[in-house]
C-alpha positions in Angstrom: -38.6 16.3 -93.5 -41.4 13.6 -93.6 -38.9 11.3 -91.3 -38.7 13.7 -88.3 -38.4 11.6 -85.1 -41.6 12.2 -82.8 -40.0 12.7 -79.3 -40.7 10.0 -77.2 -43.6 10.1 -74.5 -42.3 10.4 -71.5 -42.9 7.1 -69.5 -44.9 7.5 -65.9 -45.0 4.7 -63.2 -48.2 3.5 -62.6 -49.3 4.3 -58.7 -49.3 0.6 -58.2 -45.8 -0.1 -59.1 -44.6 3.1 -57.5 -46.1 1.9 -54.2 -44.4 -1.5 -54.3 -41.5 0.0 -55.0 -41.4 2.1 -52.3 -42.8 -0.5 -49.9 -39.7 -3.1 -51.0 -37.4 -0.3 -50.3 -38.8 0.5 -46.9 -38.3 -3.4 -46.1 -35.3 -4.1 -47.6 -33.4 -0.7 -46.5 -33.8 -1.2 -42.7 -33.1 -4.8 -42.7 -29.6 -4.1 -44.9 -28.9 -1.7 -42.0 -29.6 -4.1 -39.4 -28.3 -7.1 -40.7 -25.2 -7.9 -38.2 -21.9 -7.9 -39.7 -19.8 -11.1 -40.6 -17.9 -12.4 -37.3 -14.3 -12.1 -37.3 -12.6 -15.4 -36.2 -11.8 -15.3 -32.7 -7.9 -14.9 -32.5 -6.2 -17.6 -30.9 -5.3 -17.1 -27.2 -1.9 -16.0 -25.8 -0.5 -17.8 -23.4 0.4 -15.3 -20.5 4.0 -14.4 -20.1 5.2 -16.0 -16.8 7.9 -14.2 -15.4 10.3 -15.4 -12.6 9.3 -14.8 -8.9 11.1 -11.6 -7.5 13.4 -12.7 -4.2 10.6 -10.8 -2.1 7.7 -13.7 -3.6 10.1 -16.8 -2.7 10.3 -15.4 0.8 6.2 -15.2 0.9 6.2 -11.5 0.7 4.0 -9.1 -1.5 5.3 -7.1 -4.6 5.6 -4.1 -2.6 8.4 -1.3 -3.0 8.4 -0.7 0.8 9.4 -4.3 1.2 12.2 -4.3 -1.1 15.5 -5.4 1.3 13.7 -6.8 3.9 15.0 -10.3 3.3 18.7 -9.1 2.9 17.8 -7.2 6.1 16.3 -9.8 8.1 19.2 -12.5 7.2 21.3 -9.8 9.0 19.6 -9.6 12.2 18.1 -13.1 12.7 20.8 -14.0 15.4 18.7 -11.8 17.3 15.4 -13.3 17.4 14.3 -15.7 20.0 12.8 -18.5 18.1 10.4 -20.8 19.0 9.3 -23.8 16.7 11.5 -22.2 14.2 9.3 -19.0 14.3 9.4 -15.5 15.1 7.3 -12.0 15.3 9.0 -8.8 14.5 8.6 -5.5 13.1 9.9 -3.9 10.2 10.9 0.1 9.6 8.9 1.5 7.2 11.9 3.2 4.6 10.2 6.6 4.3 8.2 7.4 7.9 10.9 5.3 9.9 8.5 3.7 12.1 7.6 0.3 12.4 5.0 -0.4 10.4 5.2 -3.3 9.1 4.8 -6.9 11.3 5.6 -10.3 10.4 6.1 -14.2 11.0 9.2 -15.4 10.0 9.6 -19.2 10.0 13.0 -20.8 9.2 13.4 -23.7 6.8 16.2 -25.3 5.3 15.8 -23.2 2.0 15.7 -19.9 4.1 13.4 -17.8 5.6 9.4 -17.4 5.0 7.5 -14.5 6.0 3.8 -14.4 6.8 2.4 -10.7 7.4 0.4 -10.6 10.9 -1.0 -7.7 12.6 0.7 -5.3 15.3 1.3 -7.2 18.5 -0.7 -5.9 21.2 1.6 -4.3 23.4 4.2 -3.7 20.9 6.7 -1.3 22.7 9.0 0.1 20.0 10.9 1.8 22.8 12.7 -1.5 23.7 13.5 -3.5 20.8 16.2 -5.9 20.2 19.0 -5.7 18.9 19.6 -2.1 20.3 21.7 -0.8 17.3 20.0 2.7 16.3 18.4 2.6 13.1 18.0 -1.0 12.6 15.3 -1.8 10.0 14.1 -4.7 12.0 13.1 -4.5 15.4 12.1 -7.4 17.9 10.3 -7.4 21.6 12.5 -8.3 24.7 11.1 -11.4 26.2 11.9 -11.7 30.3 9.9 -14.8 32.3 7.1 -12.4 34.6 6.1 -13.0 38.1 3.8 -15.7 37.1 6.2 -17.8 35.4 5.0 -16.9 31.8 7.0 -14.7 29.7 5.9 -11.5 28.8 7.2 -8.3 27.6 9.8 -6.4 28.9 9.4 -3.2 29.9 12.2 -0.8 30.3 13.0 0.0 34.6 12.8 3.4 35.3 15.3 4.4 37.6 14.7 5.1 40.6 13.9 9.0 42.2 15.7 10.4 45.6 12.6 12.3 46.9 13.9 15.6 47.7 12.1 18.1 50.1 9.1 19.4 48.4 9.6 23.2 50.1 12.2 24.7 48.0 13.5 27.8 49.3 14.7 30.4 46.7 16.1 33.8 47.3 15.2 36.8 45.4 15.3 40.6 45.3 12.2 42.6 45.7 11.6 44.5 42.6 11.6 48.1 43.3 8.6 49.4 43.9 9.2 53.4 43.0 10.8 54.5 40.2 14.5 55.8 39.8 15.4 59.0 40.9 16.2 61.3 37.5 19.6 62.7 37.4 19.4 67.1 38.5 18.8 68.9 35.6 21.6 71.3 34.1 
């Protein structure tokens, strides 16, 4: 067996080419993980849905469940306002609490009605409202001329109290002062 194979030397890095090799990898590693990502095209825009104005954004009014009817309501009971300059103040019922809580300007036009939201009258009385059907969701104030010429709020008359005689004379028994005799024992 003259032709036996040697087995071959095992092959060692030199240090020098060991150390570049780990010095390119500790470069190149970090920047691969670095290195920002390609872009993605930005995707093209969408135009935004617009969607039909809800009866309560023709009349100037909010999105707001609690207003829902309120123009219905206020077609209603406009024969009631006193207008001036084709504008109004009034108060509407809140659906849930039942008080008025809400206050707006109506103006009239020739397409309808417009509301602007204002804040509570001073002096708002919601004891004398107009029209004086009970549970009307829209309440207005009661204008009558005052003493100076300038209108002003109503306020509801009291009527008037007969004085009666402020001694008042009532007649009552005298509680017994000693107990009841006990019936004679048998």
């Amino acid at each position: 067996m003259p032709d036996m194979e040697k087995p071959a030397a095992k092959h060692r890095l030199s240090p020098a080419a060991a150390g570049w090799i780990v010095g390119v990898l500790c470069l190149v590693v970090p920047i691969l993980l670095f290195w920002p990502a390609p872009k993605e095209p930005p995707a093209p825009p969408v135009a935004p849905v617009k969607r039909p104005p809800s009866e309560l954004e023709k009349a100037g009014l909010p999105n707001d469940p609690d207003l829902e009817g309120l123009p219905g309501f206020f077609r209603v009971w406009a024969d009631y306002a006193e207008w001036k300059d084709d504008k109004t103040t009034f108060a509407y019922r809140h659906p849930v609490s039942g008080e008025f809580s809400f206050f707006f300007e109506a103006t009239r036009t020739p397409e309808g009605y417009w509301f602007r939201p204002v804040a509570r009258p001073s002096g708002w009385d919601p004891d004398f409202l107009a029209p004086a059907a009970e549970g009307s969701p829209i309440g207005f104030h009661r204008r009558i001329p005052t003493d100076a010429g300038r209108p002003g709020l109503a306020r509801p008359a009291a009527p008037r109290i007969e004085r009666a005689p402020n001694a008042v004379e009532l007649e009552m028994e005298r509680p017994a002062t000693e107990p009841p005799p006990t019936a004679p024992k048998r």
